[in-house]
N, C-alpha and C positions, 0 to 999 in steps of 0.2 A: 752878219754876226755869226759866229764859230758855234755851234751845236756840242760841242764839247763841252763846256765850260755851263750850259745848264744842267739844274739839277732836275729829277724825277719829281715828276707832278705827285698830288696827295694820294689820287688814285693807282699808284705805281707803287707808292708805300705800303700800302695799307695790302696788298698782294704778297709783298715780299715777307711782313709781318705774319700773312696766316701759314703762308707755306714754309716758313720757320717753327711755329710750332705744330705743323702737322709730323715734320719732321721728329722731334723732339717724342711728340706721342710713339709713333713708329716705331722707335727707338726702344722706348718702354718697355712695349710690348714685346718685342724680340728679347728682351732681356728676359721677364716674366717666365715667356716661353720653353726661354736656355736653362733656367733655374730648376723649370718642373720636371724636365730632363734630367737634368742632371742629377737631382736627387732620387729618380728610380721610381716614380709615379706618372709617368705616361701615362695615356687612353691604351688599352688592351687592341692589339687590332686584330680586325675581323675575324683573320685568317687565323688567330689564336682559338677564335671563337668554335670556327668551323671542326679546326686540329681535333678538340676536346671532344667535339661533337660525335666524329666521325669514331673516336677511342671507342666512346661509350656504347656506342650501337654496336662494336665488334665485342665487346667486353661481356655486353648483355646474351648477344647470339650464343657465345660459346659457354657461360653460364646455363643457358635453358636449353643447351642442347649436351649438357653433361648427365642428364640422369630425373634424379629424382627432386633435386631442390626447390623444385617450387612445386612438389606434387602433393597435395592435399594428404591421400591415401597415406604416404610413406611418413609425413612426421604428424601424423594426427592418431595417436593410440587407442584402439576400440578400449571403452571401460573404465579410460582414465579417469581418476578425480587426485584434483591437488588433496596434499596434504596441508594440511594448518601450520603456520607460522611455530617455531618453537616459543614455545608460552602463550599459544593465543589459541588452545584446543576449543571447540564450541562444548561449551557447557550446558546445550539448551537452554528455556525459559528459565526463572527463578521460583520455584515451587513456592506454593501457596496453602495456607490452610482449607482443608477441604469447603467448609462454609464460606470462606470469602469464594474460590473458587469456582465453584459451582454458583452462587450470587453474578460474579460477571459476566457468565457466561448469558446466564438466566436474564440479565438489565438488556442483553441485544436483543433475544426472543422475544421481550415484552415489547421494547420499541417499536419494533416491526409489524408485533402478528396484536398487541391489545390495548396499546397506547390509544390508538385513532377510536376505542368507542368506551374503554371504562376510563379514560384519562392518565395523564402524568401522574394524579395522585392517588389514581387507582377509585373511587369514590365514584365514579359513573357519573348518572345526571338523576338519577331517583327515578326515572319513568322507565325509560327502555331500554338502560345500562346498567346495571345492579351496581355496589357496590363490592367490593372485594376488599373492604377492612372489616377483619373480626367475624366475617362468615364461615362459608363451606370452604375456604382456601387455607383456614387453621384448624380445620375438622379431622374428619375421615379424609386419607391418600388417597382411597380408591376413587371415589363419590367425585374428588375436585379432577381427578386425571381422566374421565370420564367426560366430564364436561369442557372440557380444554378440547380432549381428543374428536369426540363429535359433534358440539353443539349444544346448545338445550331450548327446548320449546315449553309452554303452558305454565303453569303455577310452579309455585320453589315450596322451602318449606315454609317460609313466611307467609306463606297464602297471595301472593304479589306473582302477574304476570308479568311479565317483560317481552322485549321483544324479542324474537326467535336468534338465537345467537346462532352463528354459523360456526360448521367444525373448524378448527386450528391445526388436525391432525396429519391434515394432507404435507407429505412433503416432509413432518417433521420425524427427526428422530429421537434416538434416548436420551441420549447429551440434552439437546432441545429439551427436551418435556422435564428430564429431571432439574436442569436449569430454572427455567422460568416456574415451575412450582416451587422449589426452594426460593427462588426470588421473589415470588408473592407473599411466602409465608413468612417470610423473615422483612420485609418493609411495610412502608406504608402504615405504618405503625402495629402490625403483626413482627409477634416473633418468639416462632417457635422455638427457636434456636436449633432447630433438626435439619436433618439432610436427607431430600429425597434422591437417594442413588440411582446410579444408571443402571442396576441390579434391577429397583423397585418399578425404575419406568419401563424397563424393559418387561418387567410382569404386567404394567400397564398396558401395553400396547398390544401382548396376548391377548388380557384381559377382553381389549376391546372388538378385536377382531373374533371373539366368539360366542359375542353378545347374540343373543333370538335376532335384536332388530337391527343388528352390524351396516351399516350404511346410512339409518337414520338418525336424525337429532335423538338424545335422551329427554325423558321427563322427567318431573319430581317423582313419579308413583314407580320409571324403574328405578331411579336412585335409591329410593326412599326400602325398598323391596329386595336389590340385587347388588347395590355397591357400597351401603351404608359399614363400611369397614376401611382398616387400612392397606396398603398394597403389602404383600410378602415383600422380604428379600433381606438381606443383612445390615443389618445397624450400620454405619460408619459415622465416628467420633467426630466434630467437625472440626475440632482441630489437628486433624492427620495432615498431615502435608503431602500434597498433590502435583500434578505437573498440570499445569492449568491450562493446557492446550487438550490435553487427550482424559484427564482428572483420571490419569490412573496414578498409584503411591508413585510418589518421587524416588527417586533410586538413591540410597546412600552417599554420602559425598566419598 
C-alpha cells in the first residue's frame, strides 16, 4: 500500500498545532517591539549613558579650576547678617506690665531653687520648712533678701526653730533675686502688689556681701538687729511696661 495517501498520526498533529502558535506569539512580539520604536521610547543605550558621563566630569574640572566658585572665603562675607523680610522686622518680645513681668521670671527661680522644700504652695511642712504665707516674705525687703541670699539657722521671730536652710545665693543674680521675691510676695495668697527691683536686689546683694558674718547662714538676732528694714532703691509702678527678657522699660512703639 502507497504511503502517500496516509494521513499524520495524532502525535504529528498535535506538533504542528503548538509550533503554529508559537509562531503567532513571535509575531506579537516583534510587532510590540516595532511600535515602541517607533514612537520614540527606546531603552537609552549605554553608550548614551557613558556620553553624559564623560560631559559632566569635563564640565566639572573646568568649573573648579576657574577661580573662586566653590571657595568658601570668596562668597562668605565676614560680618554678614540678612536683613528681615519687608514687613517682617523683629519686634522683639511683647512687653509686659512690670508686676506680671517680674512675677514670671520669679515662678522659674522658685521652681528650681525653693519648690523642693517650702512646697508648690509655698506653706512648707510646719517643722523644718516654714511657711512663706503672710510672714517675713511680706515684711521688711531687706530682712527676706537676706535670707534668700544666705540661709538661716536657730529660732525666727516666732520663737520656732527650723531646720538650717541653706543659702540660695550662690550663682544667683539680680534679675533672680528681684524675681522670686516679687513672686513670693505677690502669691501664694501674699500680695503686696509692689515690685522688688533689680535696683533693690542689686542693693541686696551689696548688702549681703558686707555683712560682719558674710559667708554664714543669718539668725534671727542678726535679722532682728541689722536687716529689719526695706532695701533702698527706686519705686517702679507695677504697671510700667517692661521687656520681659532683660525688664528694662519697653522702648516706645
Amino acid at each position: 500500500m502507497s504511503h502517500s495517501n496516509q494521513k499524520p498520526d495524532l502525535e504529528d498533529s498535535i506538533n504542528v498545532t503548538e509550533a503554529h502558535g508559537r509562531v503567532v506569539r513571535e509575531a506579537a512580539a516583534c510587532a510590540r517591539e516595532n511600535r515602541i520604536v517607533d514612537n520614540g521610547i527606546a531603552p537609552v543605550s549605554l553608550w548614551a549613558f557613558v556620553a553624559c558621563g564623560i560631559v559632566l566630569i569635563v564640565a566639572g574640572g573646568i568649573l573648579g579650576s576657574a577661580g573662586d566658585l566653590f571657595a568658601y572665603g570668596s562668597t562668605f562675607r565676614e560680618g554678614y547678617v540678612r536683613k528681615p523680610a519687608g514687613g517682617a522686622e523683629d519686634t522683639g518680645p511683647v512687653p509686659k506690665e512690670a508686676l506680671a513681668a517680674y512675677m514670671a521670671k520669679g515662678a522659674k527661680i522658685y521652681s528650681a531653687k525653693c519648690n523642693g522644700c517650702h512646697g508648690a504652695d509655698a506653706k512648707g511642712n510646719g517643722s523644718t520648712f516654714p511657711s512663706l504665707v503672710g510672714t517675713w516674705p511680706i515684711h521688711e525687703t531687706e530682712r527676706f533678701s537676706m535670707i534668700i541670699l544666705n540661709g538661716l539657722e536657730g529660732p525666727v521671730d516666732d520663737g520656732k526653730t527650723y531646720g538650717v536652710m541653706p543659702p540660695q545665693g550662690i550663682g544667683m543674680t539680680a534679675e533672680d533675686l528681684a524675681g522670686v521675691m516679687t513672686y513670693v510676695r505677690n502669691n501664694f495668697g501674699n500680695s503686696t502688689g509692689d515690685v522688688v527691683t533689680l535696683d533693690m536686689a542689686k542693693s541686696a546683694l551689696e548688702i549681703s556681701a558686707a555683712r560682719k558674718n558674710a559667708g554664714k547662714s543669718v539668725t534671727g538676732a542678726e535679722l532682728e538687729a541689722d536687716h529689719l528694714k526695706k532695701l533702698p532703691g527706686d519705686v517702679l509702678d507695677p504697671k510700667t511696661m517692661l521687656d520681659p527678657i532683660t525688664l528694662a522699660p519697653a522702648k516706645a512703639p
